[in-house]
C-alpha positions as CSV (number, residue, x, y, z in Angstrom):
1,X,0.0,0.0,0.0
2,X,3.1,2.2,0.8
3,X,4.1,2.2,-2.7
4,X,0.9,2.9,-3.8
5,X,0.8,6.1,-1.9
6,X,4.1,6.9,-3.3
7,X,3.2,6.7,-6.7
8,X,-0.1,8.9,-6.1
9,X,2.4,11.8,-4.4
10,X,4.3,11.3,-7.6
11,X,0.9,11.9,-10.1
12,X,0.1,14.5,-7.0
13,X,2.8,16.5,-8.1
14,X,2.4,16.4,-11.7
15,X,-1.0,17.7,-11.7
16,X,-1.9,16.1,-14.9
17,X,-4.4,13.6,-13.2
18,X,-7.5,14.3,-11.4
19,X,-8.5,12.5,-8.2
20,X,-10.6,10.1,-9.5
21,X,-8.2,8.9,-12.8
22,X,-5.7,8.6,-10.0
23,X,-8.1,5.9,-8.2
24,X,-8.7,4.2,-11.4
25,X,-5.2,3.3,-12.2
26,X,-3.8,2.5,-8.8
27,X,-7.2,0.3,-8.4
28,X,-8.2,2.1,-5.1
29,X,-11.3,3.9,-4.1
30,X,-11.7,7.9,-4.8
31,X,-12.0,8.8,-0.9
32,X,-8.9,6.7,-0.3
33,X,-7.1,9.1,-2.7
34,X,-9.2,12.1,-1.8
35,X,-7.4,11.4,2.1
36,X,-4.0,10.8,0.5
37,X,-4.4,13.6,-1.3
38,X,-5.0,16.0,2.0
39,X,-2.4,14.3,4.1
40,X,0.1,15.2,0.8
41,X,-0.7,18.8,0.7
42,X,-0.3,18.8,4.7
43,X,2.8,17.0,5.0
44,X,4.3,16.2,1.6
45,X,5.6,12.7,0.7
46,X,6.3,12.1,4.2
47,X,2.7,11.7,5.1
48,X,1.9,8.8,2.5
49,X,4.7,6.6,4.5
50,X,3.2,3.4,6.3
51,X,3.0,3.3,10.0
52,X,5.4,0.4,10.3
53,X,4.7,-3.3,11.8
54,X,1.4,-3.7,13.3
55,X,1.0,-4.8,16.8
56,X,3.5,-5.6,19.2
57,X,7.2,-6.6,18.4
58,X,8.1,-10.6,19.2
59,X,9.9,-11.3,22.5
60,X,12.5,-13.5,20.5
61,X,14.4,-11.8,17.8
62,X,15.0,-13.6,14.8
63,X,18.4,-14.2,14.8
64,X,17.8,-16.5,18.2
65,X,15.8,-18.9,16.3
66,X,18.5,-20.6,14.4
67,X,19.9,-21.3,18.5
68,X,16.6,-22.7,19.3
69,X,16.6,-24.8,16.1
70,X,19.8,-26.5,16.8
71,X,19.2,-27.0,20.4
72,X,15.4,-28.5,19.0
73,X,17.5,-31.0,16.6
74,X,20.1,-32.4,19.6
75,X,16.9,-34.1,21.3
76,X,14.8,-33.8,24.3
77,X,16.4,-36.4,26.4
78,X,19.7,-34.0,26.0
79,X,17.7,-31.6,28.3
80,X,16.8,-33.9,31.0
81,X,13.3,-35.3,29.5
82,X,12.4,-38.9,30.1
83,X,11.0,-39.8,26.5
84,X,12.6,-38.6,22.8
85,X,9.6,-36.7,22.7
86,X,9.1,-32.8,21.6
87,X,5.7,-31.5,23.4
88,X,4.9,-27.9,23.0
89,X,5.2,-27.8,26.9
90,X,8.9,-28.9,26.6
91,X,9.7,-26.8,23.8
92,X,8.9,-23.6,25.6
93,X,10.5,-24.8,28.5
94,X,13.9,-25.0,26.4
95,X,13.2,-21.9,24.9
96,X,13.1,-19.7,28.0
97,X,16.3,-22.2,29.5
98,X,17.8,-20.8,26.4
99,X,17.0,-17.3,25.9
100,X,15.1,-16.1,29.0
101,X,11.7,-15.6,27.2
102,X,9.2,-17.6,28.7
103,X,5.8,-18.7,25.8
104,X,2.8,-20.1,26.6
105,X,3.3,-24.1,24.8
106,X,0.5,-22.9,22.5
107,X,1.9,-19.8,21.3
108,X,5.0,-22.2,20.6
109,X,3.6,-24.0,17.7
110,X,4.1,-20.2,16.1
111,X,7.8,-20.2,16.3
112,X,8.3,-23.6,15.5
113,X,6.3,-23.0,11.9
114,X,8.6,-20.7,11.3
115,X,11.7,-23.1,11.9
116,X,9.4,-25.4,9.5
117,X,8.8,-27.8,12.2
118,X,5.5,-30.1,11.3
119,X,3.2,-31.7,14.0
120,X,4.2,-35.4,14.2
121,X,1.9,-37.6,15.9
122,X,3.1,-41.0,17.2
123,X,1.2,-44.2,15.7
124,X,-0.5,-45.5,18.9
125,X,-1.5,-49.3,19.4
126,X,-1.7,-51.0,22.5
127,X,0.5,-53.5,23.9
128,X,-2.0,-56.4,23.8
129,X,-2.4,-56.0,20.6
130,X,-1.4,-59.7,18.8
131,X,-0.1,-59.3,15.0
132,X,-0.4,-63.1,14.4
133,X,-4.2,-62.9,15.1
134,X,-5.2,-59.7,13.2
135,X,-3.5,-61.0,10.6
136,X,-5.9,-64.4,10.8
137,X,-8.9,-62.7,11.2
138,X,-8.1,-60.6,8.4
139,X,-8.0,-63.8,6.5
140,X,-10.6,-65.5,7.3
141,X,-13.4,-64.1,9.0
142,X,-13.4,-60.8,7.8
143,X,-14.8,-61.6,4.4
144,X,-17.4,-64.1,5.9
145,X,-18.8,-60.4,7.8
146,X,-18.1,-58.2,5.1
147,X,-20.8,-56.9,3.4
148,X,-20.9,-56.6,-0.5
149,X,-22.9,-55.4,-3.1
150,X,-23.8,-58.4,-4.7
151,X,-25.5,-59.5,-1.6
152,X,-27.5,-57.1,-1.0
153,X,-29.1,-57.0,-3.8
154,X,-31.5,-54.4,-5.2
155,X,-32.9,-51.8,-3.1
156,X,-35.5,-48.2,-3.1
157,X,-34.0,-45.0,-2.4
158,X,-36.8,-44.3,-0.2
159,X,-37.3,-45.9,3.1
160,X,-40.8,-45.6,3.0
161,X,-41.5,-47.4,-0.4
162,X,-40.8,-50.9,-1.6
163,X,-38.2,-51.1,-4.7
164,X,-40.6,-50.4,-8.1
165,X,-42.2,-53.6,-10.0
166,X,-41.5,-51.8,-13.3
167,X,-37.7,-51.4,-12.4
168,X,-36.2,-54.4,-13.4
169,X,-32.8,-55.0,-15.3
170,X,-33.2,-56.0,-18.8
171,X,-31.1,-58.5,-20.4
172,X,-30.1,-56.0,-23.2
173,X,-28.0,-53.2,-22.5
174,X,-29.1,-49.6,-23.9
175,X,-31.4,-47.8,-22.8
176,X,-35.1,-48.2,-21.4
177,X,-37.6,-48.7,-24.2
178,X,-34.9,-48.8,-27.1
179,X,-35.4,-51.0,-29.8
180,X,-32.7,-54.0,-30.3
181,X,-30.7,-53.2,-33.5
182,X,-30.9,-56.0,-36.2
């Protein structure tokens, strides 16, 4: 948007365009042009700068994230965790070990996109759980519970009505009511 301003100050100055020719070739509204165009003639090129970064500034500059990246890659169990495990909970808890800037975990998940860390959820299956026999009834009695098309035959769309007498399959494919070609 800055630069847009900017080259409105520029046709500003020229005074070849009006107000609203300027709108149509930036693609902006005439009012928002109409209020660059008082804030120029108050305070000159100047005015049309942009305000800067919205909201507040991070806690962590940027150039501490490759630390916290390389600390991240050693492991958890390198800072005293029981399991190989990164939690967001952990990961802030390295973070402020590291830098002195504490995180909520769930504003952690932001800093960690940005080191293009992806969630990774670990497969869970309980310890009962028998291979040998899941693979068996996989084989065997599976398909004896398994439903299939075939076996269920024909039904109606509606639940209220019986299948249609005068919907049956003929033996001929084509459509309903064509004539067999001889």
């Amino acid at each position: 948007m800055e630069v847009r301003r900017q080259v409105a100050a520029r046709l500003f100055a020229t005074g070849k365009d009006t107000q609203g020719a300027i709108a149509r070739r930036l693609g902006v509204s005439r009012q928002s042009v109409m209020r660059w165009f008082r804030a120029w003639r108050q305070g000159g090129r100047a005015a049309l700068r942009g305000a800067g970064r919205a909201g507040r500034k991070p806690k962590l500059e940027r150039r501490g994230l490759p630390q916290i990246d390389a600390a991240l890659r050693q492991g958890p169990r390198v800072f005293g965790f029981a399991s190989n495990l990164w939690t967001l909970a952990r990961v802030a808890v390295v973070i402020k070990r590291l830098t002195g800037v504490q995180y909520h975990p769930a504003h952690v998940w932001r800093l960690l996109q940005k080191l293009d860390w992806t969630l990774q959820r670990p497969a869970k299956r309980a310890r009962e759980r028998d291979e040998a026999a899941i693979r068996e009834w996989v084989s065997t009695r599976w398909p004896k519970v398994k439903k299939t098309r075939a076996a269920a035959g024909r039904g109606s769309s509606s639940k209220t009505r019986a299948v249609s007498r005068s919907d049956r399959l003929s033996a001929a494919p084509g459509h309903r009511g064509a004539r067999p070609l001889s």
